[in-house]
C-alpha positions as CSV (number, residue, x, y, z in Angstrom):
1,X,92.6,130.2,116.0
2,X,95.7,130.6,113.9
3,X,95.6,130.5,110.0
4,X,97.4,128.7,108.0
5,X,99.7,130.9,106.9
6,X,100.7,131.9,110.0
7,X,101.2,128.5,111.5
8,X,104.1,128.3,108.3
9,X,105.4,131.5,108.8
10,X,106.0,130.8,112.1
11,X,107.2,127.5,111.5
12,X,109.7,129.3,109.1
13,X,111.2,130.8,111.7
14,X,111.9,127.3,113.7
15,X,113.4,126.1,110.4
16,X,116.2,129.1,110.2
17,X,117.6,128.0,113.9
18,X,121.6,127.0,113.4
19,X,121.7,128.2,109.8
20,X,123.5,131.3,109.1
21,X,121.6,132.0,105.8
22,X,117.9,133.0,107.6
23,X,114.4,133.1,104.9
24,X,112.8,136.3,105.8
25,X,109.6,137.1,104.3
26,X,107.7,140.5,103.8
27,X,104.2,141.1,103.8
28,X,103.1,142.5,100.1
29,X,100.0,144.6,99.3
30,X,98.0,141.8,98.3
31,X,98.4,140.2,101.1
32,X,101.0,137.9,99.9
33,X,104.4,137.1,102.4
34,X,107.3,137.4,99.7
35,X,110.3,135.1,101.0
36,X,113.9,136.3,100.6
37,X,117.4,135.3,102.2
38,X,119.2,137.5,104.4
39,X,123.1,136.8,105.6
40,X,126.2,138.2,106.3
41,X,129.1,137.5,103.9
42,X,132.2,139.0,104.8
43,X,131.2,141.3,107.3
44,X,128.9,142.6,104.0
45,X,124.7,142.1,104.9
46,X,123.2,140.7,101.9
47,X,119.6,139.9,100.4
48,X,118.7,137.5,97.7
49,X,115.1,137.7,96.7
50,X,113.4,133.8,96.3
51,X,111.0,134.8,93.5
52,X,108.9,132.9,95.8
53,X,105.5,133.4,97.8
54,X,103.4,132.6,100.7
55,X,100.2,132.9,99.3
56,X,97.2,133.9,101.8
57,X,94.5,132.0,100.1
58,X,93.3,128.4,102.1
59,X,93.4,126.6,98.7
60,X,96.7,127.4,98.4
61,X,98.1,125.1,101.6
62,X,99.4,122.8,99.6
63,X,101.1,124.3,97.4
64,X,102.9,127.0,100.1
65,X,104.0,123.9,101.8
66,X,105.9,123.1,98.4
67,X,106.9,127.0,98.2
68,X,108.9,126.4,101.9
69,X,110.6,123.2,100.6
70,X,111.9,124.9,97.8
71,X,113.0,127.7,99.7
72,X,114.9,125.5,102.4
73,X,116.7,123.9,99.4
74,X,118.0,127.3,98.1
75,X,118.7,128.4,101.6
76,X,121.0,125.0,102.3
77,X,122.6,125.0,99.0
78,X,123.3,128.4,99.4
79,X,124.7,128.1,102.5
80,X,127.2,124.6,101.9
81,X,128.5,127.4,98.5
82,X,128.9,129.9,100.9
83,X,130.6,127.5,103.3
84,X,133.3,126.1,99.9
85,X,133.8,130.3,99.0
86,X,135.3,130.4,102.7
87,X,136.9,127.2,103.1
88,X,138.2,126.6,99.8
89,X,136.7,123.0,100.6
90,X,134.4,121.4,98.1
91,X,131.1,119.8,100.0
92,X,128.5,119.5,96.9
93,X,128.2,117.6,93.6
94,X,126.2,120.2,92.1
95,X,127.7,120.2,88.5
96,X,127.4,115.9,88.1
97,X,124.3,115.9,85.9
98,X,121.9,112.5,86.1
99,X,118.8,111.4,83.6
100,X,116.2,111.0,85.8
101,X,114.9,108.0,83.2
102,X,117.6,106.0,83.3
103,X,117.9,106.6,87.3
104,X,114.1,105.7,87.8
105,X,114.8,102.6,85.4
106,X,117.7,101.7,87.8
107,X,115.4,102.2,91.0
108,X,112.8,100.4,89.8
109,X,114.7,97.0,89.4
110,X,115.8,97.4,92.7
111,X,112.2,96.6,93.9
112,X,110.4,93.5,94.0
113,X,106.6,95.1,93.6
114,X,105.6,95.7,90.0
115,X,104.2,98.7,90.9
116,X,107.4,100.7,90.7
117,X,108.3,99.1,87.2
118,X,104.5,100.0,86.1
119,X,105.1,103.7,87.3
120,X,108.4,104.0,85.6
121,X,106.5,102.5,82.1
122,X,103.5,105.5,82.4
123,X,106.4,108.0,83.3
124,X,108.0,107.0,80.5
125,X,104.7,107.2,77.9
126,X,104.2,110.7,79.7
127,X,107.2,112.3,79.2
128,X,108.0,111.1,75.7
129,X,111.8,111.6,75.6
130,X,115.0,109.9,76.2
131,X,116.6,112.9,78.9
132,X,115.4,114.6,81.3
133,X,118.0,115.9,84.1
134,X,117.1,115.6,87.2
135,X,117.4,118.8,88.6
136,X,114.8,120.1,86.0
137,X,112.2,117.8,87.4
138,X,109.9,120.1,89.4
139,X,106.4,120.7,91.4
140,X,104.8,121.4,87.8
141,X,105.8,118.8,85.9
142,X,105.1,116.1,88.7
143,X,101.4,117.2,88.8
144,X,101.2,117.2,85.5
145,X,102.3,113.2,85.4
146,X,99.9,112.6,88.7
147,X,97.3,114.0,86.3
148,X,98.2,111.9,83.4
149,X,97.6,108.6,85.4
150,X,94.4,110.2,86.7
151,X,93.2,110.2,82.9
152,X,93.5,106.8,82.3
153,X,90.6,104.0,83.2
154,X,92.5,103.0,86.1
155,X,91.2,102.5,89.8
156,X,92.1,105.4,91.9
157,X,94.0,104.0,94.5
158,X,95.9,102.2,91.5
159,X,97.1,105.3,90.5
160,X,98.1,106.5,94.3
161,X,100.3,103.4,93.9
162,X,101.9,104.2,90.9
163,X,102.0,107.7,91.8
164,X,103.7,106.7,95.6
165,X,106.4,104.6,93.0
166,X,107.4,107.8,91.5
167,X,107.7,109.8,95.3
168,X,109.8,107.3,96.4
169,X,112.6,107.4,93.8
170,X,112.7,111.1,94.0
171,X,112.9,110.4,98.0
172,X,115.5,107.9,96.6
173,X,117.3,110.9,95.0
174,X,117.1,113.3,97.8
175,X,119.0,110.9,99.7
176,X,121.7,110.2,97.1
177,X,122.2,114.2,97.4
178,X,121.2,114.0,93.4
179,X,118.4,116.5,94.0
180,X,117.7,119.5,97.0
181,X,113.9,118.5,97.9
182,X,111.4,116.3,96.0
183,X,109.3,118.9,94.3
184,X,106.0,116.2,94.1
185,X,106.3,116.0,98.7
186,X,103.5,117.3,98.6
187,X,101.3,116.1,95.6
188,X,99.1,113.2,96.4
189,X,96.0,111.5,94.8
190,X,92.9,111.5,97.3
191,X,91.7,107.9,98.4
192,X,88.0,107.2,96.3
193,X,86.3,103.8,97.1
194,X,85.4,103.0,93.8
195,X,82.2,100.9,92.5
196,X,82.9,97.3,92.7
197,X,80.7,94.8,90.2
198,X,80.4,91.5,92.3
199,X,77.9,88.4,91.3
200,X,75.6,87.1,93.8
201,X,75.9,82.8,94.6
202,X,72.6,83.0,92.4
203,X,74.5,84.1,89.3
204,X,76.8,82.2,90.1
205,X,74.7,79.2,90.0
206,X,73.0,80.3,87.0
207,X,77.0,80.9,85.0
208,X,77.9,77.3,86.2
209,X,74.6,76.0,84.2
210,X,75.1,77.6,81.2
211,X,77.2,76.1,78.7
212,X,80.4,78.0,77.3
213,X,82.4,77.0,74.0
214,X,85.8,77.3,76.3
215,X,85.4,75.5,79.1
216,X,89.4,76.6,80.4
217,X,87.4,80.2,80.7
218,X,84.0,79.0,82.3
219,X,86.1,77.1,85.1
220,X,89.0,79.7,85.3
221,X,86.1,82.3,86.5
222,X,84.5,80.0,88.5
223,X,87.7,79.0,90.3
224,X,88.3,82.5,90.8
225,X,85.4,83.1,92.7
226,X,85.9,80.2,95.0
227,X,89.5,81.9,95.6
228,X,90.0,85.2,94.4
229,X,92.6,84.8,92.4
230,X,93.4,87.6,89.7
231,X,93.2,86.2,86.0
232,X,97.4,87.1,86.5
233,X,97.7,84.0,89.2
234,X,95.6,82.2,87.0
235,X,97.8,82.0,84.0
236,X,100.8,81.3,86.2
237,X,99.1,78.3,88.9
238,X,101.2,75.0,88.1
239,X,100.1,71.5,89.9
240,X,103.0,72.7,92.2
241,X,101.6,75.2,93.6
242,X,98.6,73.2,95.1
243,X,99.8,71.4,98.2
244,X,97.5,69.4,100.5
245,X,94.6,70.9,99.3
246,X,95.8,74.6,99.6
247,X,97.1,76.8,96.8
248,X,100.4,78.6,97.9
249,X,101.4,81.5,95.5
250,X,102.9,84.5,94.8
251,X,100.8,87.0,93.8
252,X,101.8,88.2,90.5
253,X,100.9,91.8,90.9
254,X,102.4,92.7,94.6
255,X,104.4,90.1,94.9
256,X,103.0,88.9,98.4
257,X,102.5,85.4,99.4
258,X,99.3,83.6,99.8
259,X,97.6,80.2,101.3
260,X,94.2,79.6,100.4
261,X,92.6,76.6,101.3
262,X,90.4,75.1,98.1
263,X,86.8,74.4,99.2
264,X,84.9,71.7,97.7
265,X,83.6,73.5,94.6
266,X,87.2,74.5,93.6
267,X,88.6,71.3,93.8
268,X,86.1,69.8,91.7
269,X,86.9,72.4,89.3
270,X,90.8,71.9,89.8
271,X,90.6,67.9,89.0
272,X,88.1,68.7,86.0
273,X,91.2,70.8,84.6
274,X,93.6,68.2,85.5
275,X,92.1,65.6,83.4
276,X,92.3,67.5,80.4
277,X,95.4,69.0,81.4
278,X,98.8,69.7,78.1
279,X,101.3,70.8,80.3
280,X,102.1,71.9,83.5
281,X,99.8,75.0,83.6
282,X,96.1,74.3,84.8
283,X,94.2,77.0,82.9
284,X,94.9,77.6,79.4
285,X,93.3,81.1,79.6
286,X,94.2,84.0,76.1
287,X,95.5,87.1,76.6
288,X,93.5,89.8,74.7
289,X,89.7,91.3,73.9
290,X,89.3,87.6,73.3
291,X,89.3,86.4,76.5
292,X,86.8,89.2,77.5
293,X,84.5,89.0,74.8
294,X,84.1,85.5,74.9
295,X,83.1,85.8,78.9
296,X,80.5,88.8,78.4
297,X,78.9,86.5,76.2
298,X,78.8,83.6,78.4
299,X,77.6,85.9,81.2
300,X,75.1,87.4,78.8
301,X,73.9,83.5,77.6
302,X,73.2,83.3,81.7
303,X,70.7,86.1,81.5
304,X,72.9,88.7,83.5
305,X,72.9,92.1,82.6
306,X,75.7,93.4,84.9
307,X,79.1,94.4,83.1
308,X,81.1,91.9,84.5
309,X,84.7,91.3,83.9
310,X,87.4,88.6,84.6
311,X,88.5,90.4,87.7
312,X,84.8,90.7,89.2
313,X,85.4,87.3,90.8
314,X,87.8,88.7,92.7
315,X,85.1,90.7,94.3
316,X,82.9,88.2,94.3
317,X,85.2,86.1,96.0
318,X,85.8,89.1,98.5
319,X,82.3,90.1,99.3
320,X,81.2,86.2,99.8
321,X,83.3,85.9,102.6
322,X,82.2,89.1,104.2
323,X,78.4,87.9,103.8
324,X,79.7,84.4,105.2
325,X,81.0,86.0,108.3
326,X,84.6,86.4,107.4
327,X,86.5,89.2,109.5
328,X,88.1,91.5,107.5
329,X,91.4,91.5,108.4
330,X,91.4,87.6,107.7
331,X,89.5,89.0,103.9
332,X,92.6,91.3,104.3
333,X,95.3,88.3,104.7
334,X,93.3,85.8,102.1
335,X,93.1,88.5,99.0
336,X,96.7,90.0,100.1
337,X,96.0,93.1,100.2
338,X,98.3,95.7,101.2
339,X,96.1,98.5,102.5
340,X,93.0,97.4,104.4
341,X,90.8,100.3,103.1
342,X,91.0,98.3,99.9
343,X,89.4,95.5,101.8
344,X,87.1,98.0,103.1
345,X,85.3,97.9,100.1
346,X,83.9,94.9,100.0
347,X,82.3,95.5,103.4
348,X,80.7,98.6,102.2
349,X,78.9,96.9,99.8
350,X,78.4,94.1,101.1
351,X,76.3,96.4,103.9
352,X,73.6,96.9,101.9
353,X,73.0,93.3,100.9
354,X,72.8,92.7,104.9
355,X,70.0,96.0,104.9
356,X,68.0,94.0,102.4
357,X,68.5,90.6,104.9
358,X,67.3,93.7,107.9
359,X,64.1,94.1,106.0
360,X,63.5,90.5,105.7
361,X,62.7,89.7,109.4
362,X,59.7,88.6,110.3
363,X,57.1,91.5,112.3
364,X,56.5,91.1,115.6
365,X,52.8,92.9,115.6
């Protein structure tokens, strides 16, 4: 079975068809393939060593895919100057200079899903200054910044879509001809199913029987349970947005659409709002370590010991319907989710409240 270095290298040789500039590369002592470019230039043979390597480790793959994309770009760059020194034609736009930060900024109000804007706000924080051309933006300084969002408390496929953000304007730029290649092609951050904190209908039945000195909290959470709703959507749901007993938003975060029907706990809990309602917003939840310090004590009043947080009815939400029978692909559709293998969590562990449900059955001897 072929290696893969050799499955690139002989790749390579695919990717010089049609060019008259070919990447050659030469075996070294250590095993290394060092890449150069060989052509003919007025009937004169000439060689331009890359600086650049094939390295023959198997950790290396990913980062010898990134040395050939590099590579291709000095070939074809090299080639379209060598094309203008014969012609006398101009082709490239080589010397126009652009700040990735501003262009990023630009891309990112071009898109409707937050996620790009988010991106551009941690790139931003990361990088620390006002400039940054474009053409300096390379395979080492992208990993750095997928590393930087790696370090902070964030869920990990959070960060692959903040990450994904940043891909896609440098895609963006590649097709704008304002950069060769996008040096972070092929950077990505590995799918993890993370731990998800969920209450069971027991605690929830022990929360709604516990008093709590804000009541706009107590029956925000419990809504959310009954409809998933992140503490976002919340904030934001207006008497308009319930119609015939069904609550038709736009998700605040990925800007999707969603219908959810209201069940006969949430309704109770929407017209107890609406009798004490000030304005046209239902919930009067805070922003702030308020908000999340007055719930862990209301949660901790009800004797539950779990770390639960505003968004954990969201998964409680989730993994109730899953227990109740739900398909996931409808879970998928009523939480409006993107990516099922997000939705996939709340199957997984909702699997081992049904092995506990296994045990239960009666014995037959």
């Amino acid at each position: 079975m072929k290696n893969q270095v050799q499955k690139i290298l002989e790749k390579l040789k695919v990717q010089n068809d049609n060019y008259k500039i070919k990447i050659r590369y030469r075996k070294n002592p250590s095993g290394n393939y060092r890449l150069y470019l060989d052509y003919w230039n007025r009937e004169k043979r000439q060689t331009n060593n890359l600086k650049l390597y094939i390295s023959n480790k198997k950790k290396d793959i990913r980062r010898n895919k990134n040395v050939i994309q590099k590579a291709l770009a000095i070939r074809n760059k090299k080639e379209l100057q060598l094309l203008e020194s014969n012609t006398g034609i101009r082709f490239s736009n080589s010397s126009i200079t652009t700040n990735f930060i501003d262009f990023f900024k630009e891309f990112y109000t071009t898109k409707s899903d937050t996620n790009y804007r988010i991106a551009y706000d941690y790139f931003v924080k990361f990088y620390n200054k006002e400039v940054l051309d474009i053409k300096k933006l390379d395979y080492e300084l992208s990993e750095k910044f997928m590393n930087y969002l790696l370090s902070f408390n964030i869920a990990n496929y959070t960060a692959q879509h903040y990450f994904a953000a940043y891909k896609a304007c440098l895609n963006y730029a590649v097709k704008l001809g304002k950069i060769d290649f996008n040096p972070a092609q092929t950077l990505r951050i590995k799918y993890q199913r993370t731990k998800i904190e969920r209450l069971t209908f027991k605690e929830m039945q022990k929360l709604e029987k516990t008093e709590c000195k804000y009541n706009d909290l107590k029956n925000g959470f419990l809504f959310a349970c009954y409809t998933g709703l992140r503490i976002s959507d919340i904030r934001k749901l207006k008497d308009s947005n319930i119609q015939k007993d069904h609550i038709k938003i736009i998700q605040q975060k990925t800007k999707t659409e969603t219908d959810t029907k209201l069940n006969e706990t949430a309704k109770l809990l929407l017209e107890e709002q609406r009798k004490k309602k000030k304005d046209e917003y239902i919930f009067h939840i805070p922003h702030g370590g308020k908000t999340s310090k007055r719930l862990s004590e209301w949660i901790l009043n009800a004797g539950i010991k779990k770390k639960i947080t505003f968004h954990c009815a969201r998964h409680t939400f989730g993994c109730l319907l899953i227990e109740n029978g739900v398909d996931v692909f409808t879970v998928k559709k009523l939480m409006g989710h993107k990516d099922i293998r997000t939705t996939l969590q709340y199957v997984e562990k909702v699997d081992k409240t049904k092995d506990k449900a296994i045990d239960k059955l009666p014995k037959l001897k």
